[in-house]
C-alpha positions in Angstrom: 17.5 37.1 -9.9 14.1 35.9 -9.0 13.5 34.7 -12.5 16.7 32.8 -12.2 15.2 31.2 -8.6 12.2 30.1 -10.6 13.8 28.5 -13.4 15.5 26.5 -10.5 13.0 25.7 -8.9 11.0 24.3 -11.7 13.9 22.6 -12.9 14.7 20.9 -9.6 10.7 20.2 -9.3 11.0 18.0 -12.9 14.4 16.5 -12.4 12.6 15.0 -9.3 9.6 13.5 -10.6 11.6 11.6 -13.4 13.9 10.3 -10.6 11.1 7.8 -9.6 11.9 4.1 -9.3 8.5 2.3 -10.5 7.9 -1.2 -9.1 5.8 -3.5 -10.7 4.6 -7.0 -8.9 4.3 -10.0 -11.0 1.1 -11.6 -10.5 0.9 -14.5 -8.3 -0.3 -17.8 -10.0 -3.1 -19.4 -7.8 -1.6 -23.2 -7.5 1.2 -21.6 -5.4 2.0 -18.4 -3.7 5.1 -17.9 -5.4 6.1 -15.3 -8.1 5.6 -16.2 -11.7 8.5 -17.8 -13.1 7.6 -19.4 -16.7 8.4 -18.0 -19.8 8.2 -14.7 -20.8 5.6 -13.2 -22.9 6.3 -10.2 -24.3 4.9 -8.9 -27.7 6.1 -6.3 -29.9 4.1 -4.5 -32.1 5.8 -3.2 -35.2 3.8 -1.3 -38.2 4.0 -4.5 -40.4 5.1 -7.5 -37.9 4.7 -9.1 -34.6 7.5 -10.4 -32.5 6.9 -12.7 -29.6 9.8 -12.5 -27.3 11.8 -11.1 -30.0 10.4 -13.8 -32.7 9.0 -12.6 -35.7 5.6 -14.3 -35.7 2.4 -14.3 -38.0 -0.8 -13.5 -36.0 -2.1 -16.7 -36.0 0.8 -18.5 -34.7 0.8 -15.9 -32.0 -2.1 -17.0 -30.6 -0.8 -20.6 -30.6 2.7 -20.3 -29.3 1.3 -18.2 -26.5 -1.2 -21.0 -25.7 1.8 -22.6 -24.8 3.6 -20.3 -23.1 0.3 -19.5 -20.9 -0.5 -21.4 -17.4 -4.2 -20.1 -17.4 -5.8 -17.4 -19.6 -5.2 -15.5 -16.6 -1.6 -14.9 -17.1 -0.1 -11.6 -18.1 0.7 -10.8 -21.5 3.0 -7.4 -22.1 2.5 -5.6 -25.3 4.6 -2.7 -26.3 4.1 -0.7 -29.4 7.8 -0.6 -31.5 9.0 1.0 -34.5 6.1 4.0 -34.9 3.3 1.6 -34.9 0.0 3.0 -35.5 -2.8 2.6 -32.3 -4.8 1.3 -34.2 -2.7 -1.7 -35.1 -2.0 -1.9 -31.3 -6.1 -1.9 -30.8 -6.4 -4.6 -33.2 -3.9 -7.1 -31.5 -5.3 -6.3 -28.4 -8.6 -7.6 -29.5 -7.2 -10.5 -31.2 -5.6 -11.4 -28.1 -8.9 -11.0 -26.1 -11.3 -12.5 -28.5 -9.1 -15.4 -27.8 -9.7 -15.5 -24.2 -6.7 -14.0 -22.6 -7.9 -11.8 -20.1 -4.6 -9.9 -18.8 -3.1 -7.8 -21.3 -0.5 -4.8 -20.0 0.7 -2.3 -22.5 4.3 -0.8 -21.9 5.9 2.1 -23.4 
């Protein structure tokens, strides 16, 4: 009986953690005190490809159409490794991307 308790109670203790709402707050951009609301600028980072908001791109035009996209270097960019991709493909972009001068990168699951 007391095993059965336990297995509860650990169950219970798990099913509660997972239940957690996670907020995240956009930064604010510095000419006004609003939230962002420009374009979005997520990269995916597949073994053999990069997609930029769902957009296959090459590397190099990555770093251009995000020039674009970008109010200041400042600005978030969200990476999430897709499709098994290796970290060290995920390191490599993520040094691309800062050897380029954007400052804010945020890696997703």
């Amino acid at each position: 009986m007391i095993d059965v308790v336990f297995l509860l109670l650990v169950f219970f203790m798990l099913a509660a953690r997972f239940g957690m709402d996670v907020e995240i707050d956009l930064p604010l951009t510095a000419a006004s005190e609003k939230p962002y609301q420009g374009p979005p600028r997520l990269v995916d980072i597949a073994p053999d490809t990069v997609r930029l908001n769902g957009a296959a791109t090459p590397m190099d035009a990555l770093l251009a159409d995000l020039g674009t996209m970008m109010l200041s270097h400042d600005d978030a960019i969200i990476l999430r490794a897709r499709d098994g991709a290796q970290l060290q493909r995920v390191v490599s972009v993520m040094e691309r991307l800062t050897d380029a001068g954007y400052e804010t990168l945020v890696l997703v699951e």
